[in-house]
TORTITI-622981 format. One record per residue (C-alpha): residue number from 1; x, y, z. Coordinates in Angstrom, 3 decimals, padded with zeros to 6 digits, always signed. Each point is the difference from the previous one (the first is absolute). Layout:
+-------+----------+----------+----------+
: numar :        u :        v :        w :
+-------+----------+----------+----------+
:   NUM :        X :        Y :        Z :
...
+-------+----------+----------+----------+
END
This chain:
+-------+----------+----------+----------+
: numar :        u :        v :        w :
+-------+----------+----------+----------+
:     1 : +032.945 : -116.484 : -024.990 :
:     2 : -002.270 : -001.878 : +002.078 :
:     3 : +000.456 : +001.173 : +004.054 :
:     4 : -000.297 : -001.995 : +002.962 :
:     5 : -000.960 : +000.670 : +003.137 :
:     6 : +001.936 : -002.533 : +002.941 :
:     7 : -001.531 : -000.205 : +003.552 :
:     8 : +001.889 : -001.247 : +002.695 :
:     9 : -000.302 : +000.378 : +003.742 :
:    10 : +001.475 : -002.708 : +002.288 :
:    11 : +002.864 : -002.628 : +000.226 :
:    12 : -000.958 : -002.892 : -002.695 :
:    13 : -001.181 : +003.241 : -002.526 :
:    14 : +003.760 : +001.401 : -000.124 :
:    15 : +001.389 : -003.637 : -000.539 :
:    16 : -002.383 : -000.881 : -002.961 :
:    17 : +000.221 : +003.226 : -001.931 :
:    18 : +003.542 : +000.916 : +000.058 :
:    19 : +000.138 : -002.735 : -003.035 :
:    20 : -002.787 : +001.418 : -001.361 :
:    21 : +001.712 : +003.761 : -000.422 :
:    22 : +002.888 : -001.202 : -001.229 :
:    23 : -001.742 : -002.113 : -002.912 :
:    24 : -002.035 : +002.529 : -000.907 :
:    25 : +003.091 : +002.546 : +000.008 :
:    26 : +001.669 : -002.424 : -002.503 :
:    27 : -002.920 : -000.570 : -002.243 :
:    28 : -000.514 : +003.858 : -000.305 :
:    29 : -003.334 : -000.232 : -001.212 :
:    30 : -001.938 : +001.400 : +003.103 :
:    31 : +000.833 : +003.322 : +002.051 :
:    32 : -000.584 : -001.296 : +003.673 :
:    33 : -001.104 : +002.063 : +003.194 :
:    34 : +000.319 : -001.684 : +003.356 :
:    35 : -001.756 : +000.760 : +002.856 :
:    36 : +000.147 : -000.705 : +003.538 :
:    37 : -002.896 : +000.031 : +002.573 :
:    38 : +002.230 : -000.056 : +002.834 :
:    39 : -001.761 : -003.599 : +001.682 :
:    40 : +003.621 : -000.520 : +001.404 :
:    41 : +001.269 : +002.497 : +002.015 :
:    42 : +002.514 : -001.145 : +001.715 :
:    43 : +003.387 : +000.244 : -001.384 :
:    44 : +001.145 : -002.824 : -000.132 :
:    45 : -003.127 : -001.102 : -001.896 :
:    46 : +000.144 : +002.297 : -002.186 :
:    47 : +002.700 : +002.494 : -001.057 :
:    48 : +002.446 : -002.826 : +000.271 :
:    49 : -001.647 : -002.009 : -002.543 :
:    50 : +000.467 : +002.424 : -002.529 :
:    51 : +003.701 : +000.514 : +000.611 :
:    52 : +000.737 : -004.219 : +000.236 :
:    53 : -002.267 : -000.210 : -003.137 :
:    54 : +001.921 : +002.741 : -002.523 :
:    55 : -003.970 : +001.538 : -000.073 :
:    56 : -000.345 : +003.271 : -001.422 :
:    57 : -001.805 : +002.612 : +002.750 :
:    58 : -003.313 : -000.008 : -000.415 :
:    59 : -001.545 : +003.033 : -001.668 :
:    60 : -003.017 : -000.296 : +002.419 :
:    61 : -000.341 : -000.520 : +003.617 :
:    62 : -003.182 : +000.056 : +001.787 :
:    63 : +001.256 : -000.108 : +003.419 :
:    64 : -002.824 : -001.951 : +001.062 :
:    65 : +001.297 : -001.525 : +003.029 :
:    66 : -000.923 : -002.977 : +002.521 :
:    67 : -004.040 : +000.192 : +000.269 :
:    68 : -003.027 : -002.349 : +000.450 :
:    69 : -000.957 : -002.102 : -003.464 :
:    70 : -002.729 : +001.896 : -001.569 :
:    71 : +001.958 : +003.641 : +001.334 :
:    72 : +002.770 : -000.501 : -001.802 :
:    73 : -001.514 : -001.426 : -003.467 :
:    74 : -002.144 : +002.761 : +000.200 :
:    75 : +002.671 : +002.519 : +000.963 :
:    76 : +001.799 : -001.470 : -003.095 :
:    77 : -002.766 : +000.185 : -002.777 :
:    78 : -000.649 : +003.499 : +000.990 :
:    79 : +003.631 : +001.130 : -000.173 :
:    80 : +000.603 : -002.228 : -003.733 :
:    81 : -002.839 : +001.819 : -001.268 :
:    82 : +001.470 : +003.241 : -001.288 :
:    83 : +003.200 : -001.809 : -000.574 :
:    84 : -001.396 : -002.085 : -002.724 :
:    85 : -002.272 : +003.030 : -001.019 :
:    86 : +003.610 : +001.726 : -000.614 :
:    87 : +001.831 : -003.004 : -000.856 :
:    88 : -002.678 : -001.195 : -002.914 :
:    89 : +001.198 : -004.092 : +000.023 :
:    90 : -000.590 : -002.323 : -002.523 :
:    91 : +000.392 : -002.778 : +002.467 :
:    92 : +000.289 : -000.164 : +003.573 :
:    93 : +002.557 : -003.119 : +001.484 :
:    94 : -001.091 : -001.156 : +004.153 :
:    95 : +001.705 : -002.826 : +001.130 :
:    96 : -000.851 : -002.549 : +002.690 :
:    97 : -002.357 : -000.063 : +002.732 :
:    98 : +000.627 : +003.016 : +002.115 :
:    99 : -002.481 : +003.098 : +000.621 :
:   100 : +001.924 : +002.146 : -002.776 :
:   101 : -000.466 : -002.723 : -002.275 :
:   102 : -004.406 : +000.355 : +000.888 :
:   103 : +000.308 : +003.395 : -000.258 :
:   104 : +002.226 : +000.636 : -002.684 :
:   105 : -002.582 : -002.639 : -001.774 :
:   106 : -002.906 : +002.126 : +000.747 :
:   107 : +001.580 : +003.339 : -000.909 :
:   108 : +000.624 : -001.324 : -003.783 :
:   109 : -003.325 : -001.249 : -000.520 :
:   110 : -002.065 : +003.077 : +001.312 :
:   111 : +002.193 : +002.191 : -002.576 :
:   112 : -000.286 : -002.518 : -002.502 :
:   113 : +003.274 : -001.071 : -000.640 :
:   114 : +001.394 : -003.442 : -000.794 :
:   115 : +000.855 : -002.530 : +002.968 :
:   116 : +003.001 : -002.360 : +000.071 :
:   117 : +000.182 : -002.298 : +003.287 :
:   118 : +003.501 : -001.836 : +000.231 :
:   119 : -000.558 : -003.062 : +002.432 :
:   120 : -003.786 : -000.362 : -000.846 :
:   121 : -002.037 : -003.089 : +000.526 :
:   122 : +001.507 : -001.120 : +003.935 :
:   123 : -001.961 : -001.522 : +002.103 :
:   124 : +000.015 : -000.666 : +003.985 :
:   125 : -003.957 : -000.449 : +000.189 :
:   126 : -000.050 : +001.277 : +002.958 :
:   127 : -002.173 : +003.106 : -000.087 :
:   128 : +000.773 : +001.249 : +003.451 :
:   129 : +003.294 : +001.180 : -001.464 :
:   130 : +000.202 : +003.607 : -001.191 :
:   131 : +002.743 : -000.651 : -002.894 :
:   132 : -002.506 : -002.816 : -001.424 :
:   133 : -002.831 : +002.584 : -000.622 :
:   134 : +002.350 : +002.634 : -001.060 :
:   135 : +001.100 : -002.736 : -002.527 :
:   136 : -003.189 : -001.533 : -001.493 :
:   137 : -001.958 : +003.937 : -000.714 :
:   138 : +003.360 : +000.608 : -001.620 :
:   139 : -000.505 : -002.729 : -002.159 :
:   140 : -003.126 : +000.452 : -000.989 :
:   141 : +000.586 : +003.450 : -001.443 :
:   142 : +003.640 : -000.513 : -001.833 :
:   143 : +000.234 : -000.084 : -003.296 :
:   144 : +003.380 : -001.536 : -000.128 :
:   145 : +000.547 : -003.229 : +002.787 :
:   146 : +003.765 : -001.031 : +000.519 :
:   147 : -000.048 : -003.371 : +001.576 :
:   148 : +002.961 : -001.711 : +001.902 :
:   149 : -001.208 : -003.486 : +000.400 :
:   150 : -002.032 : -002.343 : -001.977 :
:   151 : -002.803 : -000.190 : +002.814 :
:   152 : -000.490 : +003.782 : -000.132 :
:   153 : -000.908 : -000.608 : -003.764 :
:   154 : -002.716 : -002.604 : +000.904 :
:   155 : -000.982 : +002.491 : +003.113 :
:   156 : -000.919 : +002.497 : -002.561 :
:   157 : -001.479 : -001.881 : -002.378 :
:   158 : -002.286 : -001.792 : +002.813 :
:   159 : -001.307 : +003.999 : +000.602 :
:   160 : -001.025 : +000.295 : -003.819 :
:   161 : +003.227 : +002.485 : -000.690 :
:   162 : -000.133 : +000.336 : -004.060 :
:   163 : +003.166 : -002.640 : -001.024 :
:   164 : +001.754 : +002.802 : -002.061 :
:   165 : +000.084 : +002.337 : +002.675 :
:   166 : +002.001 : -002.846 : +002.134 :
:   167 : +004.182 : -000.120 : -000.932 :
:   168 : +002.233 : -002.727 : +001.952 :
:   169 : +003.077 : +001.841 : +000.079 :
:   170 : +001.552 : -001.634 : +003.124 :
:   171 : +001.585 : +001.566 : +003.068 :
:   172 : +001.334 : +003.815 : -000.459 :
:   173 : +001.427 : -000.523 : +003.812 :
:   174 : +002.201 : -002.166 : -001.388 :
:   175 : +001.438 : +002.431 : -002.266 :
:   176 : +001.384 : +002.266 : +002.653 :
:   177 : +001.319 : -002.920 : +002.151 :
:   178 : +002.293 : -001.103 : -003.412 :
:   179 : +000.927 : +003.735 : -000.555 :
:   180 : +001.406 : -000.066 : +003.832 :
:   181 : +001.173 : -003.119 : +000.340 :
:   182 : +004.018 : +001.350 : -000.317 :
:   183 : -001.216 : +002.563 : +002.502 :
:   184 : -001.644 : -002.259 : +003.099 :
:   185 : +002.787 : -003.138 : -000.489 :
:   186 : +002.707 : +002.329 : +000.540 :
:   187 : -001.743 : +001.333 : +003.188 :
:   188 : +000.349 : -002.411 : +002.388 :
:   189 : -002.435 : +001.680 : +002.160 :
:   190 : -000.481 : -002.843 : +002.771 :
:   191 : +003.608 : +001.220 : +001.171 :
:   192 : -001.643 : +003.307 : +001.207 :
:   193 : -002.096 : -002.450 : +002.192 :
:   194 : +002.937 : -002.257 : +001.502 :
:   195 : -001.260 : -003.049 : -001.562 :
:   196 : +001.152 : -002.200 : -002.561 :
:   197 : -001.818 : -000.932 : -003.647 :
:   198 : -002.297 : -002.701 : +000.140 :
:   199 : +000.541 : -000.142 : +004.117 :
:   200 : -002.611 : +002.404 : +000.547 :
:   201 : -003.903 : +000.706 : -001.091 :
:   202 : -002.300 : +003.340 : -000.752 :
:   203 : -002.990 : +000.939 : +001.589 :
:   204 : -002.243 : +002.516 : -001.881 :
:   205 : -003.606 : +001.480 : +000.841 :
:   206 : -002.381 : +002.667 : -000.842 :
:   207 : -003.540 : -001.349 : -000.844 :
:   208 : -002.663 : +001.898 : +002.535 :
:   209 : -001.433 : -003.576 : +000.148 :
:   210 : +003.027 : -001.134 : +001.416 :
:   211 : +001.394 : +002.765 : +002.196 :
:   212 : -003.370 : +001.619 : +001.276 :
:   213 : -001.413 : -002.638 : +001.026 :
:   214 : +001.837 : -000.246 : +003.669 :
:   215 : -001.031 : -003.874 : +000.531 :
:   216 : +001.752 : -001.040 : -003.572 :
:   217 : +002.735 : +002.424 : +000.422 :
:   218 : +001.007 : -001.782 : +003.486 :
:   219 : -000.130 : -003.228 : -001.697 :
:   220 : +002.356 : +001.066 : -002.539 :
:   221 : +002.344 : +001.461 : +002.329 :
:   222 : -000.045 : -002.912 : +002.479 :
:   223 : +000.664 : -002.461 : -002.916 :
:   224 : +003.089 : +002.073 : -001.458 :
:   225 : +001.390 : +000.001 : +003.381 :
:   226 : -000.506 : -003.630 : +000.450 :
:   227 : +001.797 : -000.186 : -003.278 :
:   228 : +003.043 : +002.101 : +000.154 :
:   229 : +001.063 : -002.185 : +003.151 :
:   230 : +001.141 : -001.898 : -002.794 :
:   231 : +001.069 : +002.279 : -002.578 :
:   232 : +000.354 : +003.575 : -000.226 :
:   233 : -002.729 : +002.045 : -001.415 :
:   234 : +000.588 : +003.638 : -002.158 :
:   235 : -003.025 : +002.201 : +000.344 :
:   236 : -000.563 : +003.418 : -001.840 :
:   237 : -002.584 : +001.493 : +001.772 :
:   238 : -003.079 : +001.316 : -002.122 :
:   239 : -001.188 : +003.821 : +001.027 :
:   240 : -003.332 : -001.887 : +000.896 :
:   241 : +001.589 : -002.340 : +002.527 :
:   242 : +001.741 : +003.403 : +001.772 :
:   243 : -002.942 : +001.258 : +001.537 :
:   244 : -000.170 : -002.824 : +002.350 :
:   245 : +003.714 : +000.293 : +001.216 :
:   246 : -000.893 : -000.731 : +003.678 :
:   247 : -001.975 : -002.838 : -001.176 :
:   248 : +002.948 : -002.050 : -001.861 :
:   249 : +002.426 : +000.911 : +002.549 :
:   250 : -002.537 : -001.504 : +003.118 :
:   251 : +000.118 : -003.083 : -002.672 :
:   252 : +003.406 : -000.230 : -001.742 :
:   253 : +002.516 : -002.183 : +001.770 :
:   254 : +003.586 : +002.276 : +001.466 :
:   255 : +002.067 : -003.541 : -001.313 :
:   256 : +000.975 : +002.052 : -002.860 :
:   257 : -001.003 : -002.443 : -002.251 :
:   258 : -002.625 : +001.921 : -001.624 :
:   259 : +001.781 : +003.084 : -001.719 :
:   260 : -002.094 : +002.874 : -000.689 :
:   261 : +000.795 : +002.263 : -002.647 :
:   262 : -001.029 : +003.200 : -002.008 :
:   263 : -001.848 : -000.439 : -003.014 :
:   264 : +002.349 : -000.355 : -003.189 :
:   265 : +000.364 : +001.343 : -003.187 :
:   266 : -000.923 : -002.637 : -002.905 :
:   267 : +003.779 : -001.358 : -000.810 :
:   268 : +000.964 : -000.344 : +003.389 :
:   269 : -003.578 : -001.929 : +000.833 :
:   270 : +000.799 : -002.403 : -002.968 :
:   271 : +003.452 : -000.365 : +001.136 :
:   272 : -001.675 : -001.517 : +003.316 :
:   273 : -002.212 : -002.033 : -001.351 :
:   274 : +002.565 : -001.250 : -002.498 :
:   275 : +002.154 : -001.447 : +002.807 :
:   276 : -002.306 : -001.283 : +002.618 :
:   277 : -000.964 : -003.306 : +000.701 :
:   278 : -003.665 : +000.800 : -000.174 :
:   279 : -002.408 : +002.565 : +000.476 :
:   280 : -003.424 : +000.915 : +001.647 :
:   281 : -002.137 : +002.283 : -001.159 :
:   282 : -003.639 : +001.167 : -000.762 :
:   283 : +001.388 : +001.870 : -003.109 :
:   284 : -001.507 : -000.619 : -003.515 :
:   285 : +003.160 : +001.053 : -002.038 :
:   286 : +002.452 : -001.820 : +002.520 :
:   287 : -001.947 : -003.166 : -000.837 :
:   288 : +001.152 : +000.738 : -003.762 :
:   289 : +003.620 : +001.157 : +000.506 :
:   290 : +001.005 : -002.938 : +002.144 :
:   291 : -001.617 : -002.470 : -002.714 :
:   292 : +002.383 : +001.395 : -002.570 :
:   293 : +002.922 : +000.091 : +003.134 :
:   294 : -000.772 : -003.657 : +000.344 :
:   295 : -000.206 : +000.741 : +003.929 :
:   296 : -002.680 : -001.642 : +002.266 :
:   297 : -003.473 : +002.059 : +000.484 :
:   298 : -002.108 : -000.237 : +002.993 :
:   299 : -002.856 : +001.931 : -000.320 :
:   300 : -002.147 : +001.104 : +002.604 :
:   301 : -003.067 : +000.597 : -001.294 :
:   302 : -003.011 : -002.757 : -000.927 :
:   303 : +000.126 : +000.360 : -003.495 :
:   304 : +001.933 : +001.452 : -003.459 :
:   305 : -001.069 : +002.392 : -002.742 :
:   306 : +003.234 : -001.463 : -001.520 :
:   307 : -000.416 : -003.551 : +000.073 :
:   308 : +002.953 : -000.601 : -002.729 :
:   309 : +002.943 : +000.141 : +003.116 :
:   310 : -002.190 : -002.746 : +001.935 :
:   311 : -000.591 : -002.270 : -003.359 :
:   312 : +003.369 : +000.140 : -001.363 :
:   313 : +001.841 : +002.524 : +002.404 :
:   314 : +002.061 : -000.131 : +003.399 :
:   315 : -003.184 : +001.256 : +001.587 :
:   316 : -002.188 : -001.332 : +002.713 :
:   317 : -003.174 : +001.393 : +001.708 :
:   318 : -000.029 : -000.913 : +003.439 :
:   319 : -002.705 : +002.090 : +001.954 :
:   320 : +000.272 : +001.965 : +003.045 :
:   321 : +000.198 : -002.067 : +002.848 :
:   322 : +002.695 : -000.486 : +002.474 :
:   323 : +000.643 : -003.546 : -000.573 :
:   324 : -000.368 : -000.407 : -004.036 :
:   325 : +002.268 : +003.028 : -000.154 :
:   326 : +002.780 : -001.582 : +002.701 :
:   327 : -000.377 : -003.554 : -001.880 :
:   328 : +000.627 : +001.211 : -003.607 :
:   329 : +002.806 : +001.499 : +001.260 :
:   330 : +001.256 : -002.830 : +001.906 :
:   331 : -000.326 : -002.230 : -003.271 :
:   332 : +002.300 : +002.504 : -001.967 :
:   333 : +002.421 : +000.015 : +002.827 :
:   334 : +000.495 : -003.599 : -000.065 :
:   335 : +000.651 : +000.030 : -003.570 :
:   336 : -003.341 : -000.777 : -001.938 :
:   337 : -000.274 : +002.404 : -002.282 :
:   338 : -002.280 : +000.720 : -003.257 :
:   339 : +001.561 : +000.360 : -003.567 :
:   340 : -001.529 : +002.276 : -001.749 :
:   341 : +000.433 : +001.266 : -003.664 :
:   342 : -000.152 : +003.188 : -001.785 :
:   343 : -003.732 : +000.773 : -001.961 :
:   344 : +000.077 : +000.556 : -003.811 :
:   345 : +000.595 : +003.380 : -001.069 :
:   346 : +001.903 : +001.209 : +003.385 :
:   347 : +002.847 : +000.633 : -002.323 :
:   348 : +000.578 : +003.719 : +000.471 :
:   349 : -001.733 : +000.751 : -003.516 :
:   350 : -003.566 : +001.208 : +001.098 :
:   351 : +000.202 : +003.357 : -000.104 :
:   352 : +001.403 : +000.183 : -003.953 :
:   353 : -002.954 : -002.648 : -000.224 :
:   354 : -002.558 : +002.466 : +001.306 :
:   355 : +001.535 : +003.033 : -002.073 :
:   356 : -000.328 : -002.227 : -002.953 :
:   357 : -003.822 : -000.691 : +000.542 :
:   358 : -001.056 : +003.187 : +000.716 :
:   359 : +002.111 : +001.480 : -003.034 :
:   360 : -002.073 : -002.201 : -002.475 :
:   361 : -003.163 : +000.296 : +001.912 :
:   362 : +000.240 : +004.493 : +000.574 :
:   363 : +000.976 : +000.410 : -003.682 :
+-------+----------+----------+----------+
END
C-alpha cells in the first residue's frame, strides 16, 4: 500500500484537506500520515479547525510558530527532514499558497519523493506577494497539479508545465462547505452579534500588504467606518491585526456600529458569511466561499489569483482606497447587486476525483 504524506499548516490547508482524508480513508488504497508545521498558532486558527472539520490529529507537529518568511520555511524543511527519512512517502500532498505549502514542496523534492500540489496553476501576477512565489516554485517542481479553475490550467500551460502532469479537478473547498452545510445553517451565528441576516456585513483582513502598511490600513479603517454608519459591520479580528490594538482603537468609531470579534472557528465563520448582506475582505478563500454562498464580494486588493468569482462569481476587486472601497459599498447598499453563479466542478466531488487520479497514476 502506497503511503502519503499530507502537509498542512494554516487556515485554508485544514479546510481543503479534511476532504482529502476522508476520500482517501474510503478508497483504502493509501496509508496516510499528516503533518502539521504549526504556521497557525493561534487557537482559534488552528486546533479548532481540526475539531469543526472531524480531522484526525495529526501524527506530526513541528511547532514552528509565527516567524519571518524565509525563518520559518527553513525552520520547516529542516524539521520534515527526518520525518520523511522515517516516514519513507511515496507521495507527498501541499496544498495552497502558504509557507508550509513552499516548504513542504521543497522537503519532498530534496528526498526525492513524489509531489502533488492541490490548487496549482493561480495566478495574482503580482510578484511582490509572498503566497505568489511560494505558489509558482511549487509548481514547477510537482509532479501531480490539481487545478480549480480553467485559467489556472492555461496559467500552467503558459509556464511550459508537461499537460499530463496538469488534472482539472475543480474546487476541494467546496467539498467541506457541502459536508457542513447542515452544520453552519442551523447556526445562526449573526444572533451572537445582535444583528439580523442579511441586515448586517463582514469585514475580514490579514494580508501584511494590507495591515502593515499603516497608510492603507487607515484607509481601510476610515472607509469601514464610513460604511457601517449605514449598516452594521461583523469583524473577526486576524492575530496579525492584534498587534496594533492601540492603533484600531485611535481609528475605530465608539457608535457601536463596527462589532469586533474573536476570530472563529470554520462553521461558525461560514455561518456569518452565509447570512450577511455582503462582505469585505482581502482573503483568497473568502473570495471562493461567498461565490458558491451567492453573497456579494468586495475585495480589497488590486488584483485575483482566482479570477473565476470575478468572471462568473459574486466577486468584485475594488482596490484599497478610501473612496472605491466606501462607493462599492454604497452601490450594494442601495440594492445593485452582482449575480453570480457557481464554477464547474464546485460540486463537492474533488477530493474522490483526486483519489481517483492518483490511484491510476501511483499504481
Amino acid at each position: 500500500m502506497k503511503k502519503i504524506m499530507i502537509i498542512v499548516g494554516a487556515r485554508p490547508n485544514f479546510i481543503k484537506v479534511s476532504p482529502l482524508i476522508e476520500a482517501i480513508k474510503k478508497d483504502k488504497s493509501f496509508n496516510f500520515v499528516l503533518v502539521h508545521t504549526g504556521q497557525h498558532y493561534d487557537y482559534k486558527m488552528s486546533d479548532v479547525f481540526f475539531r469543526d472539520l472531524d480531522m484526525p490529529a495529526p501524527n506530526y507537529n513541528l511547532n514552528v510558530g509565527s516567524k519571518e518568511r524565509k525563518t520559518q520555511i527553513k525552520e520547516i524543511i529542516v524539521k520534515l527532514n527526518p520525518i520523511i527519512k522515517k516516514e519513507k512517502p511515496d507521495l507527498m500532498v501541499v496544498i495552497g499558497d502558504v509557507n508550509s505549502t513552499l516548504a513542504g514542496a521543497k522537503a519532498a523534492k530534496k528526498n526525492k519523493v513524489l509531489l502533488a500540489h492541490i490548487e496549482a496553476g493561480l495566478r495574482s501576477f503580482d510578484k511582490k506577494m509572498a503566497e505568489e512565489s511560494n505558489r509558482i516554485f511549487t509548481d514547477k517542481i510537482s509532479d501531480f497539479l490539481f487545478t480549480t479553475e480553467p485559467s489556472a490550467y492555461k496559467n500552467l500551460i503558459s509556464e511550459k508545465v508537461e499537460r499530463n502532469k496538469i488534472f482539472h479537478v475543480g474546487n476541494i473547498m467546496i467539498d467541506t462547505l457541502l459536508k457542513s452545510k447542515r452544520k453552519y445553517q442551523g447556526l445562526r451565528v449573526y444572533r451572537r452579534f445582535n444583528v439580523c441576516k442579511k441586515n448586517y456585513a463582514v469585514l475580514t483582513i490579514h494580508r501584511s500588504e494590507n495591515v502593515e502598511n499603516k497608510k492603507i490600513f487607515q484607509g481601510i479603517l476610515e472607509a469601514v467606518n464610513e460604511i457601517s454608519k449605514k449598516i452594521k459591520i461583523v469583524w473577526p479580528v486576524h492575530p496579525r491585526c492584534k498587534k496594533y490594538k492601540a492603533f484600531l482603537s485611535s481609528l475605530i468609531s465608539k457608535r457601536g456600529n463596527l462589532i469586533l470579534a474573536e476570530s472563529l472557528g470554520y462553521v461558525d465563520m461560514i455561518s456569518l458569511l452565509s447570512g450577511a448582506k455582503f462582505v469585505i475582505t482581502d482573503s483568497g478563500g473568502i473570495q471562493e466561499e461567498t461565490s458558491f454562498l451567492g453573497v456579494p464580494c468586495l475585495t480589497i486588493r488590486n488584483n485575483t489569483e482566482r479570477p473565476i468569482t470575478v468572471e462568473i462569481g459574486t466577486n468584485s476587486i475594488i482596490g484599497t482606497k478610501k473612496e472605491n472601497i466606501i462607493k462599492s459599498a454604497k452601490k450594494i447598499l442601495s440594492g445593485k447587486t452582482k449575480k453570480g453563479k457557481i464554477p464547474d466542478l464546485w460540486d463537492g466531488k474533488v477530493a474522490g476525483r483526486i483519489v481517483k487520479i492518483l490511484k491510476r497514476k501511483m499504481k
